[in-house]
C-alpha positions in Angstrom: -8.2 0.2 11.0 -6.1 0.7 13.9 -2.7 -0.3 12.2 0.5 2.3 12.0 -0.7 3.5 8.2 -3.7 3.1 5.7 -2.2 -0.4 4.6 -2.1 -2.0 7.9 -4.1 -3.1 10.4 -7.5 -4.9 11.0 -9.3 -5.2 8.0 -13.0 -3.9 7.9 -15.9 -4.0 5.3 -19.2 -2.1 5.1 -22.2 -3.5 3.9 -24.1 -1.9 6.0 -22.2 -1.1 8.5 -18.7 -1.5 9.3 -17.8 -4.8 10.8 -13.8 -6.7 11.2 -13.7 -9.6 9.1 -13.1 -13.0 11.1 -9.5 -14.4 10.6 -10.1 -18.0 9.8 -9.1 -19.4 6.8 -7.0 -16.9 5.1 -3.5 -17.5 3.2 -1.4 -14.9 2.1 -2.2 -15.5 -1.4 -5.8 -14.9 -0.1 -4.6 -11.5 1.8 -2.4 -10.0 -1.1 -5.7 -10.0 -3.6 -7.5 -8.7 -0.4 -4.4 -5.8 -0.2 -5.3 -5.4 -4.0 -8.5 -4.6 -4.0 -7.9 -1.9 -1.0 -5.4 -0.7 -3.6 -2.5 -1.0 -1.3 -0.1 -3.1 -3.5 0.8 -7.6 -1.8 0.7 -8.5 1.3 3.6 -8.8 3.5 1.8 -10.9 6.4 -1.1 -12.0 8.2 -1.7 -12.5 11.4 -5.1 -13.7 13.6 -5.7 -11.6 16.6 -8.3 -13.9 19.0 -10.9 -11.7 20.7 -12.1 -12.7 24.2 -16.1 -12.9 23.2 -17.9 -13.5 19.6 -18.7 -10.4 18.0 -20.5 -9.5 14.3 -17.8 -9.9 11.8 -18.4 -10.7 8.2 -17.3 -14.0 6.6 -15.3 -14.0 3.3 -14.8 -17.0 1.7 -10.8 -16.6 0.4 -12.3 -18.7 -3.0 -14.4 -15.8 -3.6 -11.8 -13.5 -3.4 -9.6 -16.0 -6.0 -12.1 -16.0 -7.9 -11.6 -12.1 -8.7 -14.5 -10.7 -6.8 -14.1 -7.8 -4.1 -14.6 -7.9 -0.4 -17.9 -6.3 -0.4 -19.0 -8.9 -3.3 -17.9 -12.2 -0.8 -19.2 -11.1 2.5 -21.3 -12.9 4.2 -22.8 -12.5 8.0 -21.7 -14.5 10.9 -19.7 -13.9 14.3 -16.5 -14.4 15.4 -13.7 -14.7 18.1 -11.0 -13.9 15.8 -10.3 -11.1 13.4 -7.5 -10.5 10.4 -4.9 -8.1 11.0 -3.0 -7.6 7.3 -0.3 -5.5 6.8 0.4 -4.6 3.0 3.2 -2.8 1.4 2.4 -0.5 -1.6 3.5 -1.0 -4.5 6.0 1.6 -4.2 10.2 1.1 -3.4 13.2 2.7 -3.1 15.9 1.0 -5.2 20.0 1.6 -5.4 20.5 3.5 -2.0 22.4 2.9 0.8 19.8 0.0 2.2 15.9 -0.8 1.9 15.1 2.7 3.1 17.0 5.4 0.3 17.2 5.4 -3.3 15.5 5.9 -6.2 11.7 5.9 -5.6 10.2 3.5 -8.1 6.4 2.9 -8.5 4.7 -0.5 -9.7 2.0 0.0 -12.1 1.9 -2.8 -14.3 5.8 -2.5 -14.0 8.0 -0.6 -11.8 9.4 2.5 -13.0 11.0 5.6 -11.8 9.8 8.3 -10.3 10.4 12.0 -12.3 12.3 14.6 -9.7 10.2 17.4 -10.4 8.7 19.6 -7.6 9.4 17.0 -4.8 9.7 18.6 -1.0 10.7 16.3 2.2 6.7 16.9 2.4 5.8 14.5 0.1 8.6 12.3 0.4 7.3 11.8 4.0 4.8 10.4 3.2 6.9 7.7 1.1 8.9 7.1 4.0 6.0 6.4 6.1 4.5 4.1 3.7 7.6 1.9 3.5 7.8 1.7 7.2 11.2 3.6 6.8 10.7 6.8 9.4 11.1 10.1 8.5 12.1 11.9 5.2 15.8 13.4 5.7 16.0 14.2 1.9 15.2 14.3 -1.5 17.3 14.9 -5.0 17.5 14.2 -8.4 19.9 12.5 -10.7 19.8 13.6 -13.8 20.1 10.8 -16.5 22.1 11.6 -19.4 18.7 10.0 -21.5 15.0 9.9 -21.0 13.5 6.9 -20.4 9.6 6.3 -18.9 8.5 7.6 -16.0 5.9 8.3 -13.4 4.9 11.7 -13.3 3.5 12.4 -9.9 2.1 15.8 -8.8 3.0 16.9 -5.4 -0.6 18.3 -4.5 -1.7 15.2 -5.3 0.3 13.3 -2.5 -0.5 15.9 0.0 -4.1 15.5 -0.8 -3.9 12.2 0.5 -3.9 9.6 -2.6 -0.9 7.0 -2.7 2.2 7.4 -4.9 0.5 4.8 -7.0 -3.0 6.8 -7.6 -0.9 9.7 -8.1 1.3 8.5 -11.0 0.6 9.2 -14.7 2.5 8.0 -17.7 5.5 10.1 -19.2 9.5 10.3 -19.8 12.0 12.1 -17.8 15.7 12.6 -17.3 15.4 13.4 -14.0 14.8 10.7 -11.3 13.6 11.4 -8.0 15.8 10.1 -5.1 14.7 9.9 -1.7 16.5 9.2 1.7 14.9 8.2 4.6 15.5 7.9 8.7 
């Protein structure tokens, strides 16, 4: 809660009731299974933000979490002065553009793969670009391959419904591959 997106920010588990979860002890390795299980791809960092009085927070060991069990399975009561902040990318890029922020959109599910063209608006594709931390949509195309080869299938009412790229995506082939460009 409180970050710039749905991947970033303080993190927060109910059991209960919602409480932050106190910053000690955390590694990224602990924070990118942590991004996992909140299905929002790795984590790109962590950071402790110190609060000026204890408050409820749950306790998660990070062993627990290495050991492949969710949040909600390794929580345990306590109080803190610190809480996580994580910010996480999702497992979703855009590759062979200009710089980080235009390209081909690719989507990691198991394995990166392209994204088909079909359907796509600057509606959705906003919402790519303000995943990656990349601004605004400025446009969207498709380059047509001259052979099929697998990729993500991803309905646009899906996206606008709210779900991730990622959720979204189903197995198929296409020819045409989505490109997006980005502010």
């Amino acid at each position: 809660v409180g970050g710039s997106r749905r991947c970033a920010g303080t993190l927060e588990v109910k059991r209960g009731e919602w409480r932050p979860v106190d910053g000690s002890d955390w590694t990224l390795t602990s924070a990118d299974l942590a991004c996992r299980d909140l299905d929002c791809g790795s984590a790109v960092s962590t950071r402790i933000r110190d609060e000026f009085v204890n408050k409820s927070a749950w306790k998660i060991s990070p062993e627990c979490i290495r050991g492949r069990y969710t949040l909600r399975e390794c929580v345990e009561s306590g109080s803190s002065s610190s809480v996580l902040e994580l910010t996480c990318l999702e497992p979703v890029r855009l590759v062979g553009g200009s710089g980080r922020c235009a390209g081909a959109l690719e989507v990691r599910r198991g394995h990166w793969r392209p994204v088909d063209g079909s359907d796509w608006t600057l509606k959705e594709a906003a919402v790519v670009c303000r995943d990656l931390d990349c601004g605004s949509a400025v446009s969207t195309a498709v380059r047509n391959e001259s052979v099929r080869k697998s990729a993500w299938k991803i309905r646009p009412d899906c996206i606008q419904a709210g779900y991730t790229p990622r959720k979204c995506a189903t197995s198929g082939s296409s020819s045409s591959i989505l490109e997006i460009t980005c502010s």
